[in-house]
N, C-alpha and C positions, 0 to 999 in steps of 0.2 A: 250677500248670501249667494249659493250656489245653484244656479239655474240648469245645472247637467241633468239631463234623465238617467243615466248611471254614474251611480256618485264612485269616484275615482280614489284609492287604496294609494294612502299615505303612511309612511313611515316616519315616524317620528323617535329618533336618535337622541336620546336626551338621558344625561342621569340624574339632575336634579329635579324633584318630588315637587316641588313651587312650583319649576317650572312646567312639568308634564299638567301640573292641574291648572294652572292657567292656562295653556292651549287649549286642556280639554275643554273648560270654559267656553273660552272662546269658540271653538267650535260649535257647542251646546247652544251657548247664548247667542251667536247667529244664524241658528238653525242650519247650521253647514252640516250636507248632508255626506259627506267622503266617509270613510271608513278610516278611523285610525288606529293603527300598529306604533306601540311603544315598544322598544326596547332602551333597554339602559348603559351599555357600556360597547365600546368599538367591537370586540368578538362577538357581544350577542348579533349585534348589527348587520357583521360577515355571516352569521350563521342563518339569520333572517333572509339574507339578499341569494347564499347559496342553497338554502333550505337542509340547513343540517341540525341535529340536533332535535332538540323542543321544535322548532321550527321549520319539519321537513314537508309540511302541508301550506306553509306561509304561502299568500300571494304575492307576485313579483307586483311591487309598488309604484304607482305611476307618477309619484312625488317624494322626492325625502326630504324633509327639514332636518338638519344636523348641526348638532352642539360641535364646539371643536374641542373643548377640553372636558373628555373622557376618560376613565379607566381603561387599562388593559392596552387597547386602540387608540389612539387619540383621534379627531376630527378627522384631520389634514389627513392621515394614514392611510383612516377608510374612503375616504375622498378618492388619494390615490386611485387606492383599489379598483374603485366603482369607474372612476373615468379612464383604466387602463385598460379591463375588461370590454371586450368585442360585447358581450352579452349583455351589461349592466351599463354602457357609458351611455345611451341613448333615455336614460331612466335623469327626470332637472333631479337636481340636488341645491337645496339652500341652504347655505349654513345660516343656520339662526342660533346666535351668539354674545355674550356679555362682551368680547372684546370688541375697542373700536382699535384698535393697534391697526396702522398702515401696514406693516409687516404681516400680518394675520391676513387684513382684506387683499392683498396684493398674494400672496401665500396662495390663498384659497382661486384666486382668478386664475393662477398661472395653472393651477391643479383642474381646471373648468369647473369651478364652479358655475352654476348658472346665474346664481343671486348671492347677495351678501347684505344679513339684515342683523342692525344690532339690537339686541333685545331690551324692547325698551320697561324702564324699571315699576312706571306707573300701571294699573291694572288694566285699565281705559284704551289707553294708546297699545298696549301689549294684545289687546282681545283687538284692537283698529288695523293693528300690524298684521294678525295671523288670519284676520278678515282680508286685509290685501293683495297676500298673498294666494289666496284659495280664490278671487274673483281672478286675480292675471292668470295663475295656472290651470281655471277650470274652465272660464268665460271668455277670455279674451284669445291664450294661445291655443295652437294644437298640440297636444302629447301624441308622443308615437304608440301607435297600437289603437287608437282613438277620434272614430271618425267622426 
């Protein structure tokens, strides 16, 4: 559970509907108190992170979890984008992802990702998963912008 006194604006990159509601889950059911932002497909995501569109009041995110195979964008694409950007590449980004392909996690590292977590398919271990990730990136490290 997250021990921040200001709960930290996560973006969550995901187009599958299973998957958004077991995060959300997961968050619920460890009383993780962050903010999360769904979007569904690689452009909404860019429009999210630049505040355009639907999205021109979004907050800039202090975490992303990102699916890699999206519509429109894929993963890897926006990944790009985010760690080429002066503005956005200081922002972790984890893909959390059904593939365990070598090629994908190697993919994703060379693009900086900061994590690579495969999603796992049991309800349990998937709500234990997005529980470990919100202790390492709310408890344990420091995010930029967050003293």
């Amino acid at each position: 559970m997250s021990t921040t006194a200001n709960p930290i604006e996560v973006l969550l990159v995901e187009d599958d509907a299973g998957d958004e509601l077991m995060t959300r889950e997961a968050f619920e059911d460890n009383k993780i108190a962050n903010t999360l932002h769904v979007v569904r497909d690689g452009e909404e995501a860019l429009d999210f992170l630049y505040r355009r569109g639907d999205h021109t009041s979004a907050p800039r995110p202090d975490l992303i979890l990102l699916d890699l195979n999206l519509p429109k964008y894929d993963g890897r694409e926006v990944l790009q984008v985010i760690k080429s950007d002066a503005g956005l590449s200081t922002i972790p980004v984890v893909v959390l992802t059904t593939s365990s392909a070598e090629e994908d996690i190697l993919r994703s590292y060379k693009l900086h990702a900061n994590a690579y977590v495969t999603k796992p398919v049991d309800l349990d271990q998937f709500i234990a998963a997005v529980r470990q990730i919100d202790e390492f990136f709310v408890s344990v490290v420091r995010l930029p912008g967050r003293a």
